[in-house]
C-alpha positions as CSV (number, residue, x, y, z in Angstrom):
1,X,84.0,83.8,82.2
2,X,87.0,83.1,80.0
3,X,89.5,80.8,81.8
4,X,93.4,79.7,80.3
5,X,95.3,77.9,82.0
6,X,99.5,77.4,81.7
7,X,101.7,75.3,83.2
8,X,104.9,76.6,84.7
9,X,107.8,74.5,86.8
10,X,110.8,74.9,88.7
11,X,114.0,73.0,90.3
12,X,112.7,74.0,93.5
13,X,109.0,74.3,93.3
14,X,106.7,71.8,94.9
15,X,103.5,73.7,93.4
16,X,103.4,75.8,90.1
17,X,100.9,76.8,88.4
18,X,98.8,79.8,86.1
19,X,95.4,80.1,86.2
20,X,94.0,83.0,84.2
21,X,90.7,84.8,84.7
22,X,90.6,88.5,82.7
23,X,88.7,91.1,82.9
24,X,87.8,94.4,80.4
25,X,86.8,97.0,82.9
26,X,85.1,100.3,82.4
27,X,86.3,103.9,84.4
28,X,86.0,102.9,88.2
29,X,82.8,100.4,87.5
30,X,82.3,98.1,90.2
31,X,79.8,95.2,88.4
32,X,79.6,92.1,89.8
33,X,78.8,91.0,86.1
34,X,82.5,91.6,85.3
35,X,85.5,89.0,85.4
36,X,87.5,89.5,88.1
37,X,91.4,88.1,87.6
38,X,92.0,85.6,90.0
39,X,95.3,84.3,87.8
40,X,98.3,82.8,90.3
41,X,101.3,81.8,89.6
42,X,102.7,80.0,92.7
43,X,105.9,79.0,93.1
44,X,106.1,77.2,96.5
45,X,109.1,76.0,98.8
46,X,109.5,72.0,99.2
47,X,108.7,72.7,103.1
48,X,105.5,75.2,102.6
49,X,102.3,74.1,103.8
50,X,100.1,75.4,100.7
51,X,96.4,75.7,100.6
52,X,94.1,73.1,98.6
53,X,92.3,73.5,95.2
54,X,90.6,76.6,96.3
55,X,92.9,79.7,95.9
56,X,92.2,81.2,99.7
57,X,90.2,78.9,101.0
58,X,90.3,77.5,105.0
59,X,87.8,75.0,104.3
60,X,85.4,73.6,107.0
61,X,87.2,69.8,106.8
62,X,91.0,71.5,107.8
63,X,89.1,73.7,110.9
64,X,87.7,70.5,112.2
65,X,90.5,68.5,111.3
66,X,93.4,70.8,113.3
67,X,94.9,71.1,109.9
68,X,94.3,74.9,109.8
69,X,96.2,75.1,112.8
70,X,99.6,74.8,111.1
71,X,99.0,77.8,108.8
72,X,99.2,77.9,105.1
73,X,102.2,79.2,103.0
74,X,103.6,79.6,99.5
75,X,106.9,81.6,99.2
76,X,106.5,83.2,102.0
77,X,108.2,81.6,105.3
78,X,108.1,82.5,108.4
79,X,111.0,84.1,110.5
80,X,109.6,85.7,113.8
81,X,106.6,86.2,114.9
82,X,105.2,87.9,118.4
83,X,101.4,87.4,119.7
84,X,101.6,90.8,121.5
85,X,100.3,89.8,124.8
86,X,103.5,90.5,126.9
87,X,105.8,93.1,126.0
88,X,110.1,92.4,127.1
89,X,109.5,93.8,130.7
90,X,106.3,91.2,131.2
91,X,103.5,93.8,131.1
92,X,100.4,92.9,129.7
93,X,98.8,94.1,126.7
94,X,94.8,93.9,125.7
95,X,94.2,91.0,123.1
96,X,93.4,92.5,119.5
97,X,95.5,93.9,117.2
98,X,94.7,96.1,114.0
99,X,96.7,99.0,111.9
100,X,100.6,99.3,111.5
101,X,102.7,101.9,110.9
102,X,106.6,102.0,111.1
103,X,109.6,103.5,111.2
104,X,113.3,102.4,110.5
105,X,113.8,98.4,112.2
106,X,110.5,99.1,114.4
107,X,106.6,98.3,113.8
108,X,103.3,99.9,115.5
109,X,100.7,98.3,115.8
110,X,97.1,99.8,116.9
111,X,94.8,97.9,119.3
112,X,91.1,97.3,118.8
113,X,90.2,96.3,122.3
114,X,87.3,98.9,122.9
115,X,87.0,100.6,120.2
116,X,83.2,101.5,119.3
117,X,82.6,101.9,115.9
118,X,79.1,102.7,116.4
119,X,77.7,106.1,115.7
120,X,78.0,108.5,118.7
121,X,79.7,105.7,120.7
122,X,82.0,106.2,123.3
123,X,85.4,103.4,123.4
124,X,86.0,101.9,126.8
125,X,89.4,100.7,126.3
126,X,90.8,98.0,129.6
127,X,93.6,99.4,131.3
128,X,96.2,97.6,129.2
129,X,94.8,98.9,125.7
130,X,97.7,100.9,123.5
131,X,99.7,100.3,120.6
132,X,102.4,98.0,120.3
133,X,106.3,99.2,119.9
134,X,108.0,96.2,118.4
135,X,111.9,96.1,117.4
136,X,112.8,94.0,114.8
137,X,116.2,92.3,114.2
138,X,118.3,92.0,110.9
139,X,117.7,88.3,110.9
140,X,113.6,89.4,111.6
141,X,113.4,88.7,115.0
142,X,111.1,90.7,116.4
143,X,110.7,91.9,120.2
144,X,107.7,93.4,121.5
145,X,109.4,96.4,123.7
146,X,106.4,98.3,125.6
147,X,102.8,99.9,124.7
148,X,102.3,103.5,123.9
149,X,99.1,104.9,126.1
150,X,98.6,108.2,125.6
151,X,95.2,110.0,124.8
152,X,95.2,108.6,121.1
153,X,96.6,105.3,121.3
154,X,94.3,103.8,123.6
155,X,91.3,103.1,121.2
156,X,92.9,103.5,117.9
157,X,92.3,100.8,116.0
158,X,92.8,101.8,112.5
159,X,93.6,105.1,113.1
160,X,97.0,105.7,112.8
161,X,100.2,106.3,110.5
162,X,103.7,106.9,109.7
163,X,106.3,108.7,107.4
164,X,109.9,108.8,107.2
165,X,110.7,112.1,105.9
166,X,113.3,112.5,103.2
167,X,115.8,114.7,106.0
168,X,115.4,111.2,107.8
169,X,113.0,112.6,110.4
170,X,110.2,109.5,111.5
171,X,107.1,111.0,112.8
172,X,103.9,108.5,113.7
173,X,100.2,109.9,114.4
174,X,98.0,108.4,116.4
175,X,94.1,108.9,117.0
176,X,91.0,107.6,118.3
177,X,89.1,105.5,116.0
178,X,85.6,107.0,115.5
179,X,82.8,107.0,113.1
180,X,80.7,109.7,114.6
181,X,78.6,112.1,112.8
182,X,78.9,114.8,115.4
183,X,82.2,114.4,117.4
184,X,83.5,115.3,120.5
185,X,87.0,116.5,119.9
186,X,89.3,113.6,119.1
187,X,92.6,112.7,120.6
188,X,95.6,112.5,117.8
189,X,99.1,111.8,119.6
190,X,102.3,113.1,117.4
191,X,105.3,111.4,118.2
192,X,109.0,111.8,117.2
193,X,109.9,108.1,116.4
194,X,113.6,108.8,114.7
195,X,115.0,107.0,117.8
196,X,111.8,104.2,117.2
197,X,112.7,101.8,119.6
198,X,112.3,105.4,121.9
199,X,109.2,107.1,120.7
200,X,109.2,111.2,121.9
201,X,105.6,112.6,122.3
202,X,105.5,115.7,120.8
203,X,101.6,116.7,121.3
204,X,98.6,115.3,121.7
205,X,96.3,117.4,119.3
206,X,92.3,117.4,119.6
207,X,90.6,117.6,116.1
208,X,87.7,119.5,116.0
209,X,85.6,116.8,113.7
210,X,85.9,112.8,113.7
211,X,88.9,110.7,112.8
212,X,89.1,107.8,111.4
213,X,92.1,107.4,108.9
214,X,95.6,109.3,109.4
215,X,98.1,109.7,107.1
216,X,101.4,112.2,106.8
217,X,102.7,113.8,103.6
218,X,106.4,112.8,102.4
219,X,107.6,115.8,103.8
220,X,106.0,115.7,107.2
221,X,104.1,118.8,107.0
222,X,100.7,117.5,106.6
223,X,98.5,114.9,108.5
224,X,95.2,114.4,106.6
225,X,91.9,112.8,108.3
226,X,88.9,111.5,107.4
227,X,85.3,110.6,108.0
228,X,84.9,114.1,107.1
229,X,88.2,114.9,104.9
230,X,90.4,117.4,107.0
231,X,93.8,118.6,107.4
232,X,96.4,119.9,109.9
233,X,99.8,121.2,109.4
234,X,102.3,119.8,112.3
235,X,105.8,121.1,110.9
236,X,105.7,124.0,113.4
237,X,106.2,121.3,116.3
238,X,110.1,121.2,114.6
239,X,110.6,124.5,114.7
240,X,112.7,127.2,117.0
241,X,111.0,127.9,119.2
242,X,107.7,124.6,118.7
243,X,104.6,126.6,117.4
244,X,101.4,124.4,117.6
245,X,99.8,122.0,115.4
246,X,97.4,124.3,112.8
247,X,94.4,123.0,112.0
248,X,93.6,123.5,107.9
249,X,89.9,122.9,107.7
250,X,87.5,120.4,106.6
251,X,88.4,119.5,102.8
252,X,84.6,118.2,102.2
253,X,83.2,121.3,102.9
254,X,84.5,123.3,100.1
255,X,85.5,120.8,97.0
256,X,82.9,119.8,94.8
257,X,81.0,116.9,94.1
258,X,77.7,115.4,95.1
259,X,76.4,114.9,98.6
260,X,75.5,111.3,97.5
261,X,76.7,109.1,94.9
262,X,75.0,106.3,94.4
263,X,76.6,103.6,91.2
264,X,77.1,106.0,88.4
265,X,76.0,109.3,89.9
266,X,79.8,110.7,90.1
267,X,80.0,109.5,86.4
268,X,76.4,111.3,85.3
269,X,77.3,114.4,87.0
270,X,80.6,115.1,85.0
271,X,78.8,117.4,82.3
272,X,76.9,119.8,83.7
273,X,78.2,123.5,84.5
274,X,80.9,124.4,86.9
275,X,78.2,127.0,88.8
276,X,76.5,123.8,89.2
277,X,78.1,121.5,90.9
278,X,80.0,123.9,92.9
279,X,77.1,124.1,94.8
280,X,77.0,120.8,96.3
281,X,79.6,118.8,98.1
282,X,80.3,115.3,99.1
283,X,79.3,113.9,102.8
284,X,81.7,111.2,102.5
285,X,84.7,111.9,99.9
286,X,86.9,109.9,101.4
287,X,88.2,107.0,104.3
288,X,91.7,107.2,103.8
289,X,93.4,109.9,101.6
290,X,96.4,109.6,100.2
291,X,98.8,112.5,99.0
292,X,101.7,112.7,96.4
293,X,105.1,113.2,97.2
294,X,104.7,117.2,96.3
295,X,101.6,117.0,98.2
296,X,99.9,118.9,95.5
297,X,97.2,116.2,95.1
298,X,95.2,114.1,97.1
299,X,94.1,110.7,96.1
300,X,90.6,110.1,98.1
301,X,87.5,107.1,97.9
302,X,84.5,107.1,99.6
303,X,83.0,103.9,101.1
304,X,79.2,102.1,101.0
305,X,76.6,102.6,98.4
306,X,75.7,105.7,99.2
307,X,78.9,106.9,98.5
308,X,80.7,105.4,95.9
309,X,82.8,108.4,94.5
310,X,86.3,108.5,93.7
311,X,88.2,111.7,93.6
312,X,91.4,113.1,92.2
313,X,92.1,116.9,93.5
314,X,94.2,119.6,93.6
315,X,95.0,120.8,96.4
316,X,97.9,123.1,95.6
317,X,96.0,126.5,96.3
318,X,94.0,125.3,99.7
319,X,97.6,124.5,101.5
320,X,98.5,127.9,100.6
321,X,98.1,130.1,103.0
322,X,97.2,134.3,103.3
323,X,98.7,136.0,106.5
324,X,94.9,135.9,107.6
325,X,95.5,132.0,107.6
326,X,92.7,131.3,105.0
327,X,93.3,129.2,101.9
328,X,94.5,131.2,99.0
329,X,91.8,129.1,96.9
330,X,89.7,126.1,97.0
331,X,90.3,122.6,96.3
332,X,90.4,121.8,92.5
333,X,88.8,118.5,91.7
334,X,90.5,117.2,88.7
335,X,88.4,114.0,87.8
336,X,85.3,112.2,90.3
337,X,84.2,109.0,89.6
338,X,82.1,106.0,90.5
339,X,84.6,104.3,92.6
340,X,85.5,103.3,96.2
341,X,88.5,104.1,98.3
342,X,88.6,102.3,101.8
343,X,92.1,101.6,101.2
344,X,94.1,104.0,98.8
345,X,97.3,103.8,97.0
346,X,99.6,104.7,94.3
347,X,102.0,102.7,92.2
348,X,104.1,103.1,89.3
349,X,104.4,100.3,86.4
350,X,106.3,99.9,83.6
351,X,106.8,103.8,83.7
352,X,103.1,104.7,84.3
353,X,101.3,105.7,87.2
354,X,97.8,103.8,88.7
355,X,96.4,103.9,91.9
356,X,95.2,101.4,94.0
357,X,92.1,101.0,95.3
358,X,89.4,98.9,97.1
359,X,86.3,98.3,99.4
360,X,86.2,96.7,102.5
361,X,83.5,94.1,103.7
362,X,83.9,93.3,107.3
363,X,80.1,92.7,108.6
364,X,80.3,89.3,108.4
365,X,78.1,88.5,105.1
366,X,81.8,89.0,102.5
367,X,80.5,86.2,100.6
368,X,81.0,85.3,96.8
369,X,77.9,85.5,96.2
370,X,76.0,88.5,97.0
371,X,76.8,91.5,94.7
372,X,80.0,93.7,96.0
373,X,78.4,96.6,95.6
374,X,76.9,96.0,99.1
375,X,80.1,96.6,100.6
376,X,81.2,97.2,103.1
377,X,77.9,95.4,104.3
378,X,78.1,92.4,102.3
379,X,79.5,90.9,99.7
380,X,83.5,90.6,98.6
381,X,85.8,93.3,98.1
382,X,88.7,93.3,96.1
383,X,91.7,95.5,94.9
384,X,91.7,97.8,91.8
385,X,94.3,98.8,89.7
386,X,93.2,102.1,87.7
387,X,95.1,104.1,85.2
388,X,95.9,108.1,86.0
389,X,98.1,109.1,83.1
390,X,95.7,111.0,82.0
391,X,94.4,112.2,85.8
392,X,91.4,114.0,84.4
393,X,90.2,110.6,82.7
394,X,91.3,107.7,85.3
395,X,90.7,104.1,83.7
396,X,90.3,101.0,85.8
397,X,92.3,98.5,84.1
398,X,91.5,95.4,86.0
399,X,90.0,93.8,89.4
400,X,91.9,91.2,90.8
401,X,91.8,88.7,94.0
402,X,91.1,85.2,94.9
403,X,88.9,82.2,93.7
404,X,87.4,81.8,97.0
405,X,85.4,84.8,96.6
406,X,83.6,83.5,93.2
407,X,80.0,83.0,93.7
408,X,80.5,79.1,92.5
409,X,83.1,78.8,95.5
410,X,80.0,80.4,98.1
411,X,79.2,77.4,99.2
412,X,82.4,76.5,100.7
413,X,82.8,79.9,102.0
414,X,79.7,80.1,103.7
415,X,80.2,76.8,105.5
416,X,83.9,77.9,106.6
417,X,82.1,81.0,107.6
418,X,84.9,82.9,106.0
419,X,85.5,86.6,105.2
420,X,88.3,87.1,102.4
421,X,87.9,90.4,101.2
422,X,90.6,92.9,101.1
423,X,91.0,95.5,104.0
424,X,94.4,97.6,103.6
425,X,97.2,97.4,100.8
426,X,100.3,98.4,99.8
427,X,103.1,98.3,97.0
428,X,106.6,97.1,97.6
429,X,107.9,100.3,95.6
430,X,105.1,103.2,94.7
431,X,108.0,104.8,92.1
432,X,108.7,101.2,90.3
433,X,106.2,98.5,91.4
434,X,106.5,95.3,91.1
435,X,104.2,93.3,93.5
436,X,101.0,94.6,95.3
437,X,100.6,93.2,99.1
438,X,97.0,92.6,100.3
439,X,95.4,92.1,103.9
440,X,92.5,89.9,103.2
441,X,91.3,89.1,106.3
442,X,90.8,84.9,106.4
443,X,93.0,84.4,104.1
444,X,95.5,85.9,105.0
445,X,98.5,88.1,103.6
446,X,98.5,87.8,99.5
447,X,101.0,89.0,97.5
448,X,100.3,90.1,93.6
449,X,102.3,90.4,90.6
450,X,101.8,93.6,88.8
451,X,104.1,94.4,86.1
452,X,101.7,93.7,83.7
453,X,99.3,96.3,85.3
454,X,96.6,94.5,83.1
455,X,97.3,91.0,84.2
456,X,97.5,90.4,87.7
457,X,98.6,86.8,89.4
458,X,99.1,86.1,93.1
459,X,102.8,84.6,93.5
460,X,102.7,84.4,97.1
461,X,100.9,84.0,100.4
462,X,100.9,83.4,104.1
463,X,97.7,82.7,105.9
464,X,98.1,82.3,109.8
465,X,94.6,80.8,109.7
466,X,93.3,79.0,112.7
467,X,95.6,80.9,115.6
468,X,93.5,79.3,118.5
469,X,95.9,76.4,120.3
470,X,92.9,74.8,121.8
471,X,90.1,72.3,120.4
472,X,88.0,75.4,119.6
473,X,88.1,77.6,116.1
474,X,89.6,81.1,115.8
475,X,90.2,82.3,112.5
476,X,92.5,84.9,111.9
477,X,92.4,88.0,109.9
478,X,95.6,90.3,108.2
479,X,93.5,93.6,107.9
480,X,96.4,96.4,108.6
481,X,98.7,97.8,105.8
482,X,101.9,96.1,105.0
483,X,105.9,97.2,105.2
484,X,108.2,95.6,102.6
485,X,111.8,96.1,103.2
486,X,114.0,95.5,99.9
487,X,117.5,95.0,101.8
488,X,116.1,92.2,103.9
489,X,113.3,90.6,101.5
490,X,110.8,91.0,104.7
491,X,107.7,91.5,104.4
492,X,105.9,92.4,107.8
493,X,102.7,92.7,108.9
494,X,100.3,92.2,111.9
495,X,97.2,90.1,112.7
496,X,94.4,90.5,114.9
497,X,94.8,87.6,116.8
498,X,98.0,85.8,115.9
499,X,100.1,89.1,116.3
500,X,102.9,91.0,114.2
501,X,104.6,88.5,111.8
502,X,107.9,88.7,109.7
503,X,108.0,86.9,106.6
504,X,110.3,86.2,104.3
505,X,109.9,85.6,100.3
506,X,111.6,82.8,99.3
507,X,114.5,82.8,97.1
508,X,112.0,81.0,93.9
509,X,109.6,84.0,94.0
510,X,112.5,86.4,94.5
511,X,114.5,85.0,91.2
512,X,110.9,84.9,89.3
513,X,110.5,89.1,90.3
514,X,113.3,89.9,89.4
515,X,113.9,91.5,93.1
516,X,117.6,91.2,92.9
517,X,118.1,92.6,89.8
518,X,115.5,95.7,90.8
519,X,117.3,96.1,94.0
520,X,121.1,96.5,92.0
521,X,119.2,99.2,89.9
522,X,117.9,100.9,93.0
523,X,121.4,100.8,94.5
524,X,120.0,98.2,97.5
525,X,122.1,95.4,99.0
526,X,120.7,92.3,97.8
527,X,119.8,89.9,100.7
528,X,121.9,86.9,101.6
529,X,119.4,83.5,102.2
530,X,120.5,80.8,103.3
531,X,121.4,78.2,100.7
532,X,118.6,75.4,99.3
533,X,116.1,77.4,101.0
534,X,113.5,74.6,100.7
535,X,111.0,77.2,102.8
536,X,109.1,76.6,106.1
537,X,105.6,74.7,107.0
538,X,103.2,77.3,107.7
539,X,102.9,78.8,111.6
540,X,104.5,75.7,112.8
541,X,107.0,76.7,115.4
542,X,105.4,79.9,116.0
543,X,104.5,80.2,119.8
544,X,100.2,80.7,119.9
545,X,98.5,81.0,122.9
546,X,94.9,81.6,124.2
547,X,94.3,85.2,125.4
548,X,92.9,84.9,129.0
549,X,90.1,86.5,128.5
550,X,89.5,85.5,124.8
551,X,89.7,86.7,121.5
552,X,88.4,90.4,120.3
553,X,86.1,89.7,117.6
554,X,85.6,92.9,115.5
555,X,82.0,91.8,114.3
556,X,79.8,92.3,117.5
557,X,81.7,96.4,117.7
558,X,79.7,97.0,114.4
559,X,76.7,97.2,115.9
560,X,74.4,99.6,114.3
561,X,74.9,96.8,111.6
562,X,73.9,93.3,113.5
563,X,71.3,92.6,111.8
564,X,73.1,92.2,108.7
565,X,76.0,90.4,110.2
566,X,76.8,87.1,111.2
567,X,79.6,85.7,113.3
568,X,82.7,86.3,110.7
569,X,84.6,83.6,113.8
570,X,83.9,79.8,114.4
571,X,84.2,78.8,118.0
């Protein structure tokens, strides 16, 4: 592994440094032989509470020691922060927090409280189970208003998502979490969220296969599903007079590509005949999909081993529709490779287009040193950046993420009993990005700079890390996607146990990004921070209680998996 190492300073930075670690990567090749960029350049606040010499590391000594309770920050400080436990009228809410979506100054935020991801299971969410309206104040204050319980939102956990339409229409989907392989029909509540502090229920739609990832086209036309790929079209619940949601079909069943694809199988299968692999198709092509703004393509990953195939297709012809309602032609598969997609998005840098990609490993073995291609069952995953210029030729340009996962650092990992693999993702700008935002479970919220697509470095961070008030141990984990607002410089984002936080990135990082600058070209309003902004310790101040009945821990609902697993939470 090739390491440099440059020093960088600043007025107003108690920590600065550039740690290098590169990588050459091949088409969508997930090696654990390869170097994976773990460069930072942090720039924290006087006042931050930054983490030690391991880059996203809670180590075993600050758990026992209460140091983890205070958090751990680096241009990123804390301005409000709810644990969703009691909404503004004192009604409860079920402990355990997931997914986010949003909608103009308001969040949503999915509840995991009993969701069964098993196979063929049935949820058994408590009476108080829903997800979370929260209204958030220009100065990021946020409020947690009331819980939304109907037929989707009680066990939805990661299944849910939002889009602000360019008319300024905000719709939100929300389904029931499932991973079966024959489903019963599965709840998917579509709400009118313009007025988001008011959400309208518009339908509650049953899906006649699983769901387990949602997400709406820019227009608000399409809604696309996964765990099996499928589509509806909801626009007719706008129209004069409403005509019901239309369900497309199941994608997988009619684009091509092979029914497994284990390592390089998508890669080997790229030269033989059309006729021939037309005749198979994947089982798994994809956990979340994500569409481009003309919603002529679709940007889909499967997950596991078994599955590791990455897919760019057309889908142009199969939204198109004959009076008869049949697709005027099948789904086009422009390039499938050896790649994952748990979470799935695209960005644009320096004028090119990438997409941005990763695993997950959430069964409690995410350690450095087993291999990561045995996630999402062991083993770290990470964020990709690849390349789609040239779509039918995509080219992974680099791996990035945090020292902690190297197999030297497994030692400490494995005694902190820490999982610090990526989850969900997100961009700050998918037309002109500059900085990539990661859920990583223990450690936290990460932020990335990427404009040098090639050369990665982490600039930023806030890790809630132990949220438990008592003498006992309960590591957080950031494992929902993540909403930047430009006009504010807040960056929000939810928790499983600590709640829905609003950070703010400090005026240091902000000067290094160039965010005012790129905010005057996008004709934003440039924040207003307070002056000598020396940032803010960590959590401190931030008001942490004990749920009553405990914390939900995720790892004991993957239970067709226990064997492999062990407690990802210290108690």
């Amino acid at each position: 592994m090739r390491v440099r190492r440059i020093g960088a300073g600043a007025a107003v930075v108690a920590l600065a440094s550039l740690a290098l670690v590169r990588i050459e990567a091949r088409a969508w090749d997930t090696s654990p032989l390869q170097q994976i960029d773990t460069a930072q350049h942090h720039l924290c606040g006087k006042d931050d509470l930054p983490e030690g010499t391991i880059q996203g590391d809670v180590p075993k000594a600050d758990q026992d020691s209460g140091r983890a309770q205070k958090g751990y920050n680096c241009g990123l400080e804390l301005l409000g922060h709810t644990q969703l436990l009691t909404d503004a009228n004192g009604n409860s809410r079920a402990a355990g927090n997931a997914n986010m979506a949003w909608a103009g100054h308001c969040a949503y935020v999915a509840g995991s409280a009993g969701v069964n991801v098993a196979p063929q299971g049935k949820p058994n969410p408590p009476p108080n189970a829903g997800v979370a309206v929260i209204s958030v104040s220009p100065d990021g204050t946020p409020t947690f208003l009331s819980t939304l319980r109907s037929p989707g939102a009680l066990a939805t956990s990661e299944t849910l998502g939002g889009m602000t339409t360019p008319s300024g229409r905000s719709i939100l989907v929300i389904g029931q979490y499932g991973n079966d392989i024959v489903s019963d029909p599965k709840p998917m509540d579509v709400y009118d969220v313009t007025d988001c502090e008011h959400p309208q229920l518009m339908t509650t739609y049953y899906w006649p296969e699983n769901i387990h990832n949602l997400t709406i086209t820019q227009d608000g036309k399409y809604v696309f599903a996964t765990l099996p790929l499928q589509a509806v079209d909801i626009s007719g619940l706008w129209a004069t007079p409403p005509t019901p949601v239309t369900y497309l079909g199941d994608i997988q069943k009619v684009m091509d590509g092979p029914p497994v694809a284990t390592g390089p199988t998508a890669d080997l299968d790229d030269n033989l005949p059309a006729a021939v692999r037309s005749q198979t198709h994947p089982q798994d092509a994809s956990h979340e999909a994500w569409p481009s703004p003309d919603d002529n393509t679709l940007y889909v990953g499967g997950q596991t081993p078994q599955f590791e195939i990455f897919s760019i297709v057309d889908i142009s012809q199969w939204l198109q529709r004959n009076p008869d309602g049949s697709p005027k032609g099948n789904p086009r598969v422009i390039s499938q490779e050896s790649g994952r997609g748990h979470s799935v998005r695209t960005a644009t840098i320096g004028g090119k287009p990438y997409v941005l990609h990763s695993e997950e490993s959430v069964f409690g073995s995410a350690y450095g040193c087993i291999p990561q291609e045995a996630a999402p069952f062991a083993g770290p995953a990470q964020p990709y950046l690849t390349d789609i210029s040239d779509p039918a030729h995509p080219r992974t340009v680099v791996e990035f993420g945090l020292q902690i996962n190297d197999p030297q650092n497994c030692p400490q990992q494995l005694q902190a009993k820490e999982n610090d693999s990526v989850h969900y993702h997100d961009v700050d700008n998918p037309t002109d990005t500059t900085f990539v935002m990661a859920s990583m479970w223990n450690a936290g919220l990460r932020v990335f700079d990427v404009r040098n697509a090639t050369q990665p470095a982490e600039v930023a961070y806030f890790n809630p890390a132990d949220v438990d008030p008592t003498a006992k141990v309960d590591l957080d984990h950031a494992w929902g996607h993540i909403r930047y607002l430009p006009d504010k410089g807040q960056i929000w984002f939810g928790t499983a146990d600590g709640g829905f936080w609003v950070v703010r990135i400090e005026p240091q990082v902000r000067q290094y990004l160039k965010l005012d600058q790129k905010n005057a070209q996008h004709h934003i309003p440039i924040p207003t921070l307070p002056a000598n902004d020396l940032g803010r310790p960590g959590t401190v101040g931030a008001a942490l209680e004990r749920p009553q009945w405990g914390y939900i821990d995720i790892g004991p609902y993957y239970c067709e998996f226990n064997g492999l697993s062990s407690p990802i939470k210290s108690s």
